[in-house]
C-alpha positions in Angstrom: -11.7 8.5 -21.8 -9.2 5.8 -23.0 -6.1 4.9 -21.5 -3.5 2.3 -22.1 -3.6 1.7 -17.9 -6.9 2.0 -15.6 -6.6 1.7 -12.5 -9.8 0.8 -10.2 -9.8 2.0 -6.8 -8.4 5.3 -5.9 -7.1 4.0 -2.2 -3.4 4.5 -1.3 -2.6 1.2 -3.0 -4.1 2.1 -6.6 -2.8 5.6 -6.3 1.1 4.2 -5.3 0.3 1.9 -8.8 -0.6 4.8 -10.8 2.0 7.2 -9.8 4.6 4.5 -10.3 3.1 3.9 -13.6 3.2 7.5 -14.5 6.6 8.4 -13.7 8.0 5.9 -16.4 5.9 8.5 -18.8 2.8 5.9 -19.6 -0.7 7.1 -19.8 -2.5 5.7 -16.7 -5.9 6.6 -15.2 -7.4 6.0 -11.9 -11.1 5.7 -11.4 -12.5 5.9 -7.6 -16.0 5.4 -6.6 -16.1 7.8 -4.1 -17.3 5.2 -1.2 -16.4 6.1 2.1 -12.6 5.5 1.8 -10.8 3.2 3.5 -7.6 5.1 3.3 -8.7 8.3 4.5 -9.9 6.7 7.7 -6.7 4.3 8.2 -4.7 4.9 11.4 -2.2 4.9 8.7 1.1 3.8 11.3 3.9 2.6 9.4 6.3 0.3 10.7 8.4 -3.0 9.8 8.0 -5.6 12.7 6.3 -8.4 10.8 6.6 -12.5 11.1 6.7 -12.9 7.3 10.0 -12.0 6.1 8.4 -11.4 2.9 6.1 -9.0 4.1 9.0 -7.3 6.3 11.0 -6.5 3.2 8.4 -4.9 1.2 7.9 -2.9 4.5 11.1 -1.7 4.5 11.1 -0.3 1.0 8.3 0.8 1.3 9.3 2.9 4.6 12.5 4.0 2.3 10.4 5.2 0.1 8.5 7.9 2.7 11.7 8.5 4.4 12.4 10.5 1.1 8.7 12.0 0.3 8.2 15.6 0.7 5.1 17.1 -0.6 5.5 19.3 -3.7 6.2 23.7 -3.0 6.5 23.4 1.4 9.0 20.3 1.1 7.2 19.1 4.1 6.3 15.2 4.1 3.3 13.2 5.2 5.1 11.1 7.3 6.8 11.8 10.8 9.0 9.5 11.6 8.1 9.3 15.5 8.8 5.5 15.8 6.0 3.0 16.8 5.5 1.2 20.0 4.3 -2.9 19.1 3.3 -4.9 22.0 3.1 -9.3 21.7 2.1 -12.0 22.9 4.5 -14.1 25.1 3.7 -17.3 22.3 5.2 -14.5 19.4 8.6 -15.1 21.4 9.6 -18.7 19.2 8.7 -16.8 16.0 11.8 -15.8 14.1 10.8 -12.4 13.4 11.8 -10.1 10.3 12.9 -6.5 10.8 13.2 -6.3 14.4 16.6 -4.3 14.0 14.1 -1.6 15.8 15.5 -2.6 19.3 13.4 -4.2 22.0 11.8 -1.9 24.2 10.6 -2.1 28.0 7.8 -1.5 29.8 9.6 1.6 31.5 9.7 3.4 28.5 6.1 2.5 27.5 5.5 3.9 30.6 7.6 7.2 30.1 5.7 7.3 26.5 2.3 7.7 28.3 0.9 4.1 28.1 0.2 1.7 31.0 2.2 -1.0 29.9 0.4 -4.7 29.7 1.0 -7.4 32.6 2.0 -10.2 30.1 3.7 -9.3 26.4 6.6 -8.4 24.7 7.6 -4.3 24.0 9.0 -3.5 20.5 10.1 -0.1 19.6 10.3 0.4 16.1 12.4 3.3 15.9 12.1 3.4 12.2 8.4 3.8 11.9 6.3 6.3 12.3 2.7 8.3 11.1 1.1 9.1 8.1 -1.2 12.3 7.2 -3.7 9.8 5.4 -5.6 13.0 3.9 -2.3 14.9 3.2 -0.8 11.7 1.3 -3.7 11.2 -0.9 -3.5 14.7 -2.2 0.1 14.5 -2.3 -0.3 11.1 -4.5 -2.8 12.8 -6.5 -0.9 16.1 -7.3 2.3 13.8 -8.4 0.2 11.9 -11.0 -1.2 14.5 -12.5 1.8 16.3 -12.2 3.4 13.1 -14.4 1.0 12.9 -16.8 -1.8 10.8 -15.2 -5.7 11.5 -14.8 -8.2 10.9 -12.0 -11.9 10.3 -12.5 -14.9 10.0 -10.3 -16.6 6.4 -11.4 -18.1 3.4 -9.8 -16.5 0.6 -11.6 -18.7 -2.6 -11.8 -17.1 -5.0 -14.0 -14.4 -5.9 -16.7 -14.6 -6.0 -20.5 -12.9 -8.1 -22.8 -13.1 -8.6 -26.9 -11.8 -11.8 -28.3 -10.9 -13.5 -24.8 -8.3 -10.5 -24.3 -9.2 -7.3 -21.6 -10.5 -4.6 -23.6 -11.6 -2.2 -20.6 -14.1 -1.9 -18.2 -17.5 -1.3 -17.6 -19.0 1.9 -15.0 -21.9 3.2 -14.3 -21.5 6.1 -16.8 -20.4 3.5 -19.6 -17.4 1.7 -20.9 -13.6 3.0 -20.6 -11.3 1.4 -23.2 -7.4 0.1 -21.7 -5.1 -2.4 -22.7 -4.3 -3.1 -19.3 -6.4 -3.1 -15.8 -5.3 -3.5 -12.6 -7.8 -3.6 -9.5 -7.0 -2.0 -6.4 -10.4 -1.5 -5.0 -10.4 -3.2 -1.3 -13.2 -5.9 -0.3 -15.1 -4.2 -3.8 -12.2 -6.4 -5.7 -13.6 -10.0 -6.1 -16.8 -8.1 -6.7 -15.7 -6.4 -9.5 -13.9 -8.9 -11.3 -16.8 -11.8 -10.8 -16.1 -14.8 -12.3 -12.5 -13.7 -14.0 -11.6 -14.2 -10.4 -13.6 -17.3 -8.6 -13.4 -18.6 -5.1 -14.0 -16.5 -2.1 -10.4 -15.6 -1.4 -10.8 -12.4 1.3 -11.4 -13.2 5.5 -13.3 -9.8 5.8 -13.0 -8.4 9.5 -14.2 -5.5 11.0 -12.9 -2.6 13.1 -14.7 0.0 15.6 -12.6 3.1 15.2 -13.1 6.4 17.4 -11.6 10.1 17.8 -11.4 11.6 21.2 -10.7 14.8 22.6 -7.5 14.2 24.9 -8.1 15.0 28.8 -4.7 14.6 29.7 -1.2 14.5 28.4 -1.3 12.2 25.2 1.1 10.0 24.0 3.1 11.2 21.0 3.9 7.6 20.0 1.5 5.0 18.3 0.7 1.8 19.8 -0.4 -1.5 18.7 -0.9 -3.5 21.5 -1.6 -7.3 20.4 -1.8 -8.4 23.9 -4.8 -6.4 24.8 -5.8 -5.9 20.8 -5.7 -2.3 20.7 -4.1 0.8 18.2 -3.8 4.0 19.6 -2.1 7.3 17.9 -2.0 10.9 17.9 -4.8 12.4 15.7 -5.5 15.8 14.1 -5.9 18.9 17.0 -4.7 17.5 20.0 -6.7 14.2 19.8 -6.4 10.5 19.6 -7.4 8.2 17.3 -8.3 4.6 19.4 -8.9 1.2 17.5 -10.8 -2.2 18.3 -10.1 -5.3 15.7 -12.5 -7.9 15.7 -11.1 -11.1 14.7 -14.7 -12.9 14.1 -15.3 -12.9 10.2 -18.1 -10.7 8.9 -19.5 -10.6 5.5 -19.7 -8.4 3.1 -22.9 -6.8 3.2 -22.0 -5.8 7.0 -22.5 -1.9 7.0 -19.5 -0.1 7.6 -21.1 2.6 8.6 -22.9 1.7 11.2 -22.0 3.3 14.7 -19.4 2.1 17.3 -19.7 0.7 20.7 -18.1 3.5 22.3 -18.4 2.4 25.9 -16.5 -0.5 24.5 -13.7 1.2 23.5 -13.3 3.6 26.5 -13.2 0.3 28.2 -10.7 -1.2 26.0 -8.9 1.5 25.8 -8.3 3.8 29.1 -6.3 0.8 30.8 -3.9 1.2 28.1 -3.4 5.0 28.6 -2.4 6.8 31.8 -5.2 9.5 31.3 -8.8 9.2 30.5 -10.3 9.5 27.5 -12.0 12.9 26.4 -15.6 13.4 24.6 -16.2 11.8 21.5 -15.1 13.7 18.1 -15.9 11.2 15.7 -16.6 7.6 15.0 -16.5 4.9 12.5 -16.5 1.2 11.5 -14.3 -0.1 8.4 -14.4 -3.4 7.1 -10.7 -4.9 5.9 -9.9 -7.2 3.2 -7.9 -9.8 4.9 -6.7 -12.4 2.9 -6.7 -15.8 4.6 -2.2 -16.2 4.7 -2.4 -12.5 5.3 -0.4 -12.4 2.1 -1.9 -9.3 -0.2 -2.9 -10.7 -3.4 -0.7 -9.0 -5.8 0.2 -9.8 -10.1 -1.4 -11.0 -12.6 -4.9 -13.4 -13.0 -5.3 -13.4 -16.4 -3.5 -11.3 -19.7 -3.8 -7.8 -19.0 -5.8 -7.9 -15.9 -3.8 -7.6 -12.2 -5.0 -7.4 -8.8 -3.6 -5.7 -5.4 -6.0 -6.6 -2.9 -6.2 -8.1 0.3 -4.1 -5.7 2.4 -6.2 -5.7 5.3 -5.9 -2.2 6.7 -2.4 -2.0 6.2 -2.0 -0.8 2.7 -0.2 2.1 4.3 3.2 0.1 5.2 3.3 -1.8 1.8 2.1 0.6 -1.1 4.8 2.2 -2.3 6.9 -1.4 -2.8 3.5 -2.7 -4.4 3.5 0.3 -7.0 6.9 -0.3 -8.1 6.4 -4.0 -8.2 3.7 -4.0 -10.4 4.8 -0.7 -12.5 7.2 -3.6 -13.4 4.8 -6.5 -14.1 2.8 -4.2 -16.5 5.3 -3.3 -18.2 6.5 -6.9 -18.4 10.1 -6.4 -16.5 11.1 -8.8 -14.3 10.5 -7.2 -10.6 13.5 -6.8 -8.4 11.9 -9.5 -6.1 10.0 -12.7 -6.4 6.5 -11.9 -5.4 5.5 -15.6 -6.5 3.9 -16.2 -2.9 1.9 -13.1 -3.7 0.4 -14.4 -6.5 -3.8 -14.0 -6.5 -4.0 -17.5 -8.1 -2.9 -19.0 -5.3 -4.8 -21.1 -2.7 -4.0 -19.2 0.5 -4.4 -21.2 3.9 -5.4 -19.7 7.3 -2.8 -18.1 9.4 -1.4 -20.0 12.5 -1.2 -16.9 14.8 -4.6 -14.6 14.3 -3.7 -11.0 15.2 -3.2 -7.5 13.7 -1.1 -8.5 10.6 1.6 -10.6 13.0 1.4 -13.6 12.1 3.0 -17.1 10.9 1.5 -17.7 7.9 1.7 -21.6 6.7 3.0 -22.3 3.2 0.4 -21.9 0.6 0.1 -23.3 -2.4 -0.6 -22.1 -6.1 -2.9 -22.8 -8.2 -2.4 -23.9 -11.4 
């Protein structure tokens, strides 16, 4: 099972990698543990509002990039671009934010939407954005590798191999898998993984409490990510809603992600925020997010051979495709169209001056030698 590229982690990050690596006709692979996937329970709401200018243009191509997807034979696409409702804090008014060409909203039309809007906060509408299919874009990612030549196997990856000081492969639990080059994509697994070819502890893991409802009411047919009263709502699969809950406290990494929510929690979290009540409960989960402490992803290269794209934090959704094409580039040792420098996972990343749900003003890091 040798290929010249493996790819750990078969999220929508490592599969945006591989299919960007594949279309340029080189044999790449993608290996995926088959552990409850963070991607296929994402909220998976796309938009561009961000504080870091960096992050706001790798949103931006990225979004390009599903305003032209259409799934292969119905030419349907994944995405619906319904436009996103973002909500801030008062304090977010002296940050010069990036991409806010999306015009600012008002709390009439939150209202018009279906939401109660907040008392305090700023309203954002984001015409741009929009929702994503998360199970429809995997298999549309999947189908478009293999359809370009590259190969998907089942395989709990549990560390990297090298001969002679150089990357020679990596090590699962079924044996060794020969590549020249390895890039991991696998979430908070990532620093796992790589061990000691990677040291310090360089992910802020956080938690979420995420529930499905039956609707009792009219449902709004726009997200929302409300930063004021730190919730995400959005439309979800036959007539539902989809409600989220972001803790900010750090957790660690044993912290089971599969443990059950706090529903009465989030029904009191989140009916203020809607203008009908919420229905029985469909389903239920917790995820635990790789933050990274700037809440810059870690992204390129920490040794020869060997690259990582981690630390996304739940929103690996609004930045993959950009990431796939960046590092289709650093692979194949082509200068990328931008400098991803403050991206780079050698870097020491400080805390973020504004703690919310990827908003924030980051402070300059620096890098490590």
């Amino acid at each position: 099972m040798r290929s010249r590229h493996v790819i750990v982690g078969g999220g929508i990050v490592g599969l945006s990698v591989a299919l960007a690596i594949a279309r340029r006709g080189e044999d790449v692979l993608v290996l995926d543990a088959g552990r409850p996937a963070s991607t296929l329970r994402s909220a998976a709401v796309v938009r561009t509002i961000a504080a870091d200018p960096m992050l706001a243009v790798l949103a931006q191509l990225s979004l390009s990039w599903f305003e032209r997807w259409t799934e292969d034979g119905d030419g349907t696409s994944p995405f619906e671009q319904c436009g996103v409702f973002v909500v801030l804090p008062e304090e977010s008014r002296s940050i010069r934010m990036s991409a806010i060409d999306a015009a600012t909203g008002s709390a009439e039309l939150l209202a018009a939407s279906g939401y109660v809007p907040p008392r305090d906060g700023l309203v954002y509408h984001d015409r741009r954005g929009g929702l994503i299919d998360p199970i429809r874009a995997v298999g549309a990612l999947q189908r478009a590798i293999q359809i370009n030549g590259g190969r998907l196997a089942a395989a709990l990856v549990t560390g990297i191999e090298s001969r002679h000081g150089a990357v020679s492969g990596v090590t699962t639990s079924a044996g060794s898998v020969p590549a020249d080059i390895v890039i991991v994509a696998a979430g908070r697994w990532t620093a796992q993984i790589l061990g000691d070819l990677w040291p310090g502890s360089p992910f802020d893991l956080q938690r979420a409490e995420v529930a499905t409802f039956a609707s009792e009411g009219p449902r709004p047919e726009l997200p929302l990510i409300d930063l004021c009263r730190g919730v995400l709502v959005r439309r979800w699969h036959d007539d539902g809603l989809l409600t989220s809950l972001r803790e900010t406290t750090p957790v660690s990494f044993a912290d089971d992600a599969e443990q059950g929510c706090d529903i009465e929690q989030i029904r009191t979290r989140i009916e203020p925020v809607l203008q009908s009540r919420l229905g029985r409960v469909t389903s239920q989960w917790t995820a635990v997010y790789d933050n990274a402490l700037d809440d810059r992803p870690y992204v390129g290269a920490i040794g020869p051979h060997l690259y990582v794209a981690a630390g996304f934090g739940g929103f690996g959704f609004k930045l993959a495709p950009a990431i796939g094409l960046l590092l289709a580039d650093m692979v194949a040792e082509v200068e990328p169209a931008l400098d991803v420098s403050a991206f780079a996972p050698t870097r020491r990343a400080t805390a973020s001056c504004l703690r919310d749900f990827g908003l924030r003003e980051p402070e300059s890091a620096g890098v490590s030698a």
